[in-house]
MMTF fields as JSON, N, C-alpha, C and O atoms, coordinates in Angstrom:
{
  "mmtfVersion": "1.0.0",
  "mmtfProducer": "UNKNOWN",
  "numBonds": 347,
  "numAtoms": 348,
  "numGroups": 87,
  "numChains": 1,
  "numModels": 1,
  "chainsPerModel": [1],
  "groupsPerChain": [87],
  "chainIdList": ["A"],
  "bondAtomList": [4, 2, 8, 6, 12, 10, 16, 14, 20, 18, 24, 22, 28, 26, 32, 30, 36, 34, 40, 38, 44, 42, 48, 46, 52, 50, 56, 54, 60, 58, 64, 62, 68, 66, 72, 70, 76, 74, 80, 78, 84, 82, 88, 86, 92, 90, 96, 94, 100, 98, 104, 102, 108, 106, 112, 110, 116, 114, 120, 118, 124, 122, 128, 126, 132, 130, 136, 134, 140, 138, 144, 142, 148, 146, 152, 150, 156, 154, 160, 158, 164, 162, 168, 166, 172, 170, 176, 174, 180, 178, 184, 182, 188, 186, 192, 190, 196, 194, 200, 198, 204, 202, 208, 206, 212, 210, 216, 214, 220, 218, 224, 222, 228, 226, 232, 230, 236, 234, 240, 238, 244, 242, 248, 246, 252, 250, 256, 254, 260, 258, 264, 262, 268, 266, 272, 270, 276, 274, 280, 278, 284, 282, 288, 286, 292, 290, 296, 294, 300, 298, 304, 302, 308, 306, 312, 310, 316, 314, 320, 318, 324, 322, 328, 326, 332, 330, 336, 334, 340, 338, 344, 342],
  "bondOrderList": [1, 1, 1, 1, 1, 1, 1, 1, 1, 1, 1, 1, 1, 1, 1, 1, 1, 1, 1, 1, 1, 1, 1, 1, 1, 1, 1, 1, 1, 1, 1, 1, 1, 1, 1, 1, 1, 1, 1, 1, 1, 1, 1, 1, 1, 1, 1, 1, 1, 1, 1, 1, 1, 1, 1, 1, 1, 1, 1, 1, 1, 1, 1, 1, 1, 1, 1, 1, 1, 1, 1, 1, 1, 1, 1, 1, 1, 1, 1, 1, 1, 1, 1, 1, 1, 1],
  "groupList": [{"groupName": "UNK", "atomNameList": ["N", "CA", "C", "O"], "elementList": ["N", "C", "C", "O"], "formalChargeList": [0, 0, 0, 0], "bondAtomList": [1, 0, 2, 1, 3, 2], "bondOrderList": [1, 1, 2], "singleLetterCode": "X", "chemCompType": "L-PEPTIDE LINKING"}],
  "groupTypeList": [0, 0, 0, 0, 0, 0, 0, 0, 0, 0, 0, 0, 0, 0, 0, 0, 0, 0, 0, 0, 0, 0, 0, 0, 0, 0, 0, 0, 0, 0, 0, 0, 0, 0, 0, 0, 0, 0, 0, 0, 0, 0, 0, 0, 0, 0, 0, 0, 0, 0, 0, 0, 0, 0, 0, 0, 0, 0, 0, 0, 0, 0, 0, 0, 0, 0, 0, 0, 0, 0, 0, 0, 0, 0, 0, 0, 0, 0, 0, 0, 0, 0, 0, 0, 0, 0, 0],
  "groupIdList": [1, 2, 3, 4, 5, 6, 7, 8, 9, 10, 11, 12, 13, 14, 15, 16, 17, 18, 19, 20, 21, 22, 23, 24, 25, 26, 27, 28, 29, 30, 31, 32, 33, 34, 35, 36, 37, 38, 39, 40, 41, 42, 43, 44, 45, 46, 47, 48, 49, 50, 51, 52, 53, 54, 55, 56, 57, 58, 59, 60, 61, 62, 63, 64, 65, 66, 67, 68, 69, 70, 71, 72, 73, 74, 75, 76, 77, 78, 79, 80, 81, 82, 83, 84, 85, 86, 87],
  "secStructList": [7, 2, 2, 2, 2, 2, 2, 2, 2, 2, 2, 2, 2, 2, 2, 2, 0, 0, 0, 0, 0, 7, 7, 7, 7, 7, 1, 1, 7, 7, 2, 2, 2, 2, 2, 2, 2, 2, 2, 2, 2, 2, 2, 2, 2, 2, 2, 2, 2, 2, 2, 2, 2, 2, 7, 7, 3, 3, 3, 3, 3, 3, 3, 3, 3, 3, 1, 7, 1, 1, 1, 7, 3, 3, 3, 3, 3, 3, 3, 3, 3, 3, 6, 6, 7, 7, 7],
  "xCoordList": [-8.928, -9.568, -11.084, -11.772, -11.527, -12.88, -13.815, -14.988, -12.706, -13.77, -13.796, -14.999, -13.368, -13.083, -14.315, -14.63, -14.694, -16.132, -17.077, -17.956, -16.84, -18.438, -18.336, -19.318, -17.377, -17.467, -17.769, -18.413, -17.572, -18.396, -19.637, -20.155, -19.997, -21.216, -22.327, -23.467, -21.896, -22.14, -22.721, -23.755, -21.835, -21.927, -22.179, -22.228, -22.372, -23.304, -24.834, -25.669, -25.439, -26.342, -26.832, -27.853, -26.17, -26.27, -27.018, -28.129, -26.018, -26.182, -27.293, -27.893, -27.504, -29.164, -30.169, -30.972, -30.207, -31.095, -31.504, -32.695, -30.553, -30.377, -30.446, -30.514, -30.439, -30.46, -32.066, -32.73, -32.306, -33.911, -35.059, -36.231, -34.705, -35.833, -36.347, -37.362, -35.065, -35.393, -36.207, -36.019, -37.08, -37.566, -37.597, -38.513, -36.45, -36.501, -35.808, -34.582, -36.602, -35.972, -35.1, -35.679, -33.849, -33.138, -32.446, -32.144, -32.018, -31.669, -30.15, -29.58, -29.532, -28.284, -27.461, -26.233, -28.415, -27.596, -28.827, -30.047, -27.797, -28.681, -28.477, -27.324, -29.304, -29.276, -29.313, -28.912, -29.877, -29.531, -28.341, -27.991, -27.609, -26.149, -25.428, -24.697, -25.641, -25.035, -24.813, -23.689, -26.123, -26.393, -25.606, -24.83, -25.963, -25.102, -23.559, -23.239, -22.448, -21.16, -21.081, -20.026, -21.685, -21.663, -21.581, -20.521, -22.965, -22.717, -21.448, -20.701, -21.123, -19.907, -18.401, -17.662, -18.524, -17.51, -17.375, -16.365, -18.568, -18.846, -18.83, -18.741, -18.972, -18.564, -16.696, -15.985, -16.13, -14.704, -14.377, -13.264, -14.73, -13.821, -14.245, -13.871, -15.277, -15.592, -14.328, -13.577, -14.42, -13.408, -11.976, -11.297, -11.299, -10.094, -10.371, -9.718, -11.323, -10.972, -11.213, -10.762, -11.962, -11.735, -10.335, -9.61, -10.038, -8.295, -7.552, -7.025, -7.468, -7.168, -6.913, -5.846, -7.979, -8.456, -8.102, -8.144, -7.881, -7.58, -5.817, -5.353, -5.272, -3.453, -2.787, -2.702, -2.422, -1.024, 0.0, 0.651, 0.13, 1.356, 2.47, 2.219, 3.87, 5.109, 5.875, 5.665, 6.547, 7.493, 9.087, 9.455, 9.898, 11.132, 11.955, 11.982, 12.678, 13.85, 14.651, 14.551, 15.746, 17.204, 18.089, 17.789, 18.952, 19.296, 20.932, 21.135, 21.972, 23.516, 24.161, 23.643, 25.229, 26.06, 27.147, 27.091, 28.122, 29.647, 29.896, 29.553, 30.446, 30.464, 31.793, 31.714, 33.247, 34.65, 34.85, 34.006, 35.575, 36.86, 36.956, 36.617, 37.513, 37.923, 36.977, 37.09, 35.896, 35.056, 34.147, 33.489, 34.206, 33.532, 31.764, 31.757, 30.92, 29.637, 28.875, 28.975, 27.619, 26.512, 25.581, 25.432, 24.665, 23.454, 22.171, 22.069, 21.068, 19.872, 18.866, 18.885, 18.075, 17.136, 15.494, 15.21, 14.512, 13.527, 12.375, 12.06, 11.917, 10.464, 8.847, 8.635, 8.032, 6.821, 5.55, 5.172, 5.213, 3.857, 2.608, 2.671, 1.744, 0.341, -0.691, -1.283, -0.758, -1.698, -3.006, -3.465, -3.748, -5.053, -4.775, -5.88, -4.133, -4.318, -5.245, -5.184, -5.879, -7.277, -6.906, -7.652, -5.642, -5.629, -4.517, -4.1],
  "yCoordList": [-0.987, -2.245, -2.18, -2.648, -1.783, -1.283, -0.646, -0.758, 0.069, 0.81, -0.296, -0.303, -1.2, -2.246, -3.177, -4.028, -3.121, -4.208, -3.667, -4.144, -2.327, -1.66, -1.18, -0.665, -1.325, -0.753, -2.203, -2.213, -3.174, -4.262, -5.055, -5.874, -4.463, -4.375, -3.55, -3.987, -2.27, -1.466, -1.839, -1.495, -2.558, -2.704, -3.898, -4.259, -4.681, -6.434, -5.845, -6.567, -4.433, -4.466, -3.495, -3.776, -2.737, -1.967, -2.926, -2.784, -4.085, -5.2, -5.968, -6.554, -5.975, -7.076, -5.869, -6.235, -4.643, -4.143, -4.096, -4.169, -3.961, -3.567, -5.332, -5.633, -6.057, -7.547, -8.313, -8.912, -7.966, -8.103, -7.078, -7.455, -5.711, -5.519, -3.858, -3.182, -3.94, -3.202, -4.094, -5.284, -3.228, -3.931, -3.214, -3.29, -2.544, -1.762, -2.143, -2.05, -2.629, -3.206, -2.1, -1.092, -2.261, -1.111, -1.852, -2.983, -1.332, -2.173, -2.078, -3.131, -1.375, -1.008, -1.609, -1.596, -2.384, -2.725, -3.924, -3.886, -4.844, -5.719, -5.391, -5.386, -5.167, -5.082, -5.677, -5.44, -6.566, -7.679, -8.523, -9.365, -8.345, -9.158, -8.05, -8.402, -6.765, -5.796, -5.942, -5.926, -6.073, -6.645, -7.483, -7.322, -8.484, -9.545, -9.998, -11.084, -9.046, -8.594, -7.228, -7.145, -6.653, -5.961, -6.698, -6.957, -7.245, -8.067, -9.112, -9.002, -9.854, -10.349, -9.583, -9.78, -8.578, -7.448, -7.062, -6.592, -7.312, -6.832, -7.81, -7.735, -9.052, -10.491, -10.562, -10.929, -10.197, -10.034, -9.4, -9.663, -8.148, -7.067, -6.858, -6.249, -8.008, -8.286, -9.12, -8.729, -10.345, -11.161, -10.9, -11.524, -9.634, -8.965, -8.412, -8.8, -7.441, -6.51, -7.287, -6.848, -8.613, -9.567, -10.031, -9.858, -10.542, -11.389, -10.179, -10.432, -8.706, -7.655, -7.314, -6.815, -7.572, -6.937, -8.33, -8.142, -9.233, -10.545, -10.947, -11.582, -10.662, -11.156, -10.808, -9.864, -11.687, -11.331, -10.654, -11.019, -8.942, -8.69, -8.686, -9.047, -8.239, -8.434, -7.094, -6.447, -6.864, -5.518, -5.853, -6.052, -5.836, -6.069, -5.027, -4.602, -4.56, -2.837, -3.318, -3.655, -3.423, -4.182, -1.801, -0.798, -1.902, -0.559, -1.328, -2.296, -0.239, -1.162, 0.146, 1.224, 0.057, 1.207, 0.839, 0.138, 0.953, 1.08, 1.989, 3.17, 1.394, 1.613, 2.369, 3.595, 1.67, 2.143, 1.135, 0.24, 1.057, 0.496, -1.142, -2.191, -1.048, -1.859, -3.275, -4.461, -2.333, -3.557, -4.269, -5.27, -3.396, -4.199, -3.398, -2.167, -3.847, -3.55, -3.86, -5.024, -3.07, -3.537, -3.513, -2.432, -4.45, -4.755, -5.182, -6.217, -4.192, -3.601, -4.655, -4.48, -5.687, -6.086, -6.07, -6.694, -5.135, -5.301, -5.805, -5.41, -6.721, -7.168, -7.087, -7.48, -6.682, -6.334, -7.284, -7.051, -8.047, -9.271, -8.65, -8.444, -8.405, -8.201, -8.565, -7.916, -10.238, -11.115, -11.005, -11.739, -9.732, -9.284, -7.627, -7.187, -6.709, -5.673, -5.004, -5.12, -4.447, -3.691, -2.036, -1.231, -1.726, -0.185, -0.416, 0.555],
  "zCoordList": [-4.016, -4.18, -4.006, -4.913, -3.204, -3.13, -4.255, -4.612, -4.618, -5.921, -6.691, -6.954, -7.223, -7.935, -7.58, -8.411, -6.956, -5.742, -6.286, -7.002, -5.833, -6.446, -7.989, -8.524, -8.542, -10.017, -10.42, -11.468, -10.04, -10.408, -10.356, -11.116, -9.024, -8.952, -9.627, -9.79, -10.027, -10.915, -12.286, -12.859, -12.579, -13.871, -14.12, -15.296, -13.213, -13.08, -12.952, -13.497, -12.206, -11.886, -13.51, -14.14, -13.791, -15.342, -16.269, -16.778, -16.384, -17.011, -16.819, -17.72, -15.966, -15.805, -16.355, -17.212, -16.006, -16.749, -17.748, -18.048, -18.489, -20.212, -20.458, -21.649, -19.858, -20.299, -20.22, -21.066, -18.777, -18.744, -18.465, -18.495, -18.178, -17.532, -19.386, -19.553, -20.211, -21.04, -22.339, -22.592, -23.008, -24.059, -25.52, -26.339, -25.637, -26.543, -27.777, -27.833, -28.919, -30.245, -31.049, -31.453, -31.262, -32.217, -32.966, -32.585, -34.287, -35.942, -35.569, -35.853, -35.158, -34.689, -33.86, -33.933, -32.703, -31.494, -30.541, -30.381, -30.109, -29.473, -28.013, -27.583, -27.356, -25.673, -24.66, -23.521, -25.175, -24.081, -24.381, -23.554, -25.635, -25.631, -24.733, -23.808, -25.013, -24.772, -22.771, -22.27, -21.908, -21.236, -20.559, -19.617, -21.252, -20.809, -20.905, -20.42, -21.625, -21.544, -20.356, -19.728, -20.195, -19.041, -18.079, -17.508, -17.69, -16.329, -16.464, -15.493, -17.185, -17.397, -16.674, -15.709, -17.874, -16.991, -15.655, -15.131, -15.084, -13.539, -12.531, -11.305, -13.583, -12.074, -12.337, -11.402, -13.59, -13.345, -13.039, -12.582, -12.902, -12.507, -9.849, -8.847, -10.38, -8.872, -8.058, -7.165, -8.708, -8.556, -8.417, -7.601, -9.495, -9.274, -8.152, -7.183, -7.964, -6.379, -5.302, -4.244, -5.252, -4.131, -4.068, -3.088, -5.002, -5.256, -4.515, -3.432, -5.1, -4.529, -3.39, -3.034, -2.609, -1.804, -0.162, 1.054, -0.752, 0.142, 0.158, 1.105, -0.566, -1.048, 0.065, 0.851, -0.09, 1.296, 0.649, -0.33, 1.733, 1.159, 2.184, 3.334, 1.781, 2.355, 1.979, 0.953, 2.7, 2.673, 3.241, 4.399, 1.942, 3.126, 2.74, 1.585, 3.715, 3.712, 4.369, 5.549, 3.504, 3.683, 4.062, 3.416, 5.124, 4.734, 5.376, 6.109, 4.604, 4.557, 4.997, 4.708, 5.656, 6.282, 6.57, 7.58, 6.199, 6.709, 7.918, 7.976, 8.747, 10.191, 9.978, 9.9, 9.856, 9.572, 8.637, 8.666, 7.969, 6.823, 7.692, 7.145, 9.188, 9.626, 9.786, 9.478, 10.513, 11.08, 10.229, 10.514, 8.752, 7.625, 7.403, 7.406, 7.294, 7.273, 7.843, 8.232, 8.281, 9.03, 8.343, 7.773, 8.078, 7.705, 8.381, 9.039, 8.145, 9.098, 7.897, 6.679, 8.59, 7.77, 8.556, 9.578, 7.717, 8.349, 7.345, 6.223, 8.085, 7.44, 8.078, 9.225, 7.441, 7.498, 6.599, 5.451, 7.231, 6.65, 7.307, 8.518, 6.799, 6.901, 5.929, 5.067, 6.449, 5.611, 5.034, 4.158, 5.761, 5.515, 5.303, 5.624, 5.029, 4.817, 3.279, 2.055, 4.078, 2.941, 2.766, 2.209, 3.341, 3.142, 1.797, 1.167]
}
């Protein structure tokens, strides 16, 4: 998730360059549109690794074992919530 933060930042900061601080006219290609879909790319792809990087996740491990024939089955249920985990 992290790389996701800074690969967006990356490429928000790519983007302002080639948007304002270059001045180079070419017949081929516009740069500051070019620019400005970069930085675009880089405030979304920011927003995913925040969403990412904030979600609550959940873990549940159900494990089932027959004890004997007689007494039927035992069932082991464990659950794991960690509302902020970043690893």
């Amino acid at each position: 998730m992290p790389m996701s933060i800074g690969s967006g930042i990356a490429l928000f900061v790519i983007g302002a360059i080639l948007a304002f601080a270059v001045n180079v006219q070419l017949d081929w290609i516009e740069l500051s549109t070019i620019g400005y879909l970069l930085m675009g790319a880089g405030v979304i792809i920011f927003i995913i690794g925040i969403v990412l990087a904030v979600r609550k996740r959940e873990s549940v491990t159900t494990v089932r074992s027959n004890v004997d024939p007689a007494s039927g089955e035992s069932v082991q249920q464990r659950s794991t919530k960690s509302p902020n985990d970043l690893v």
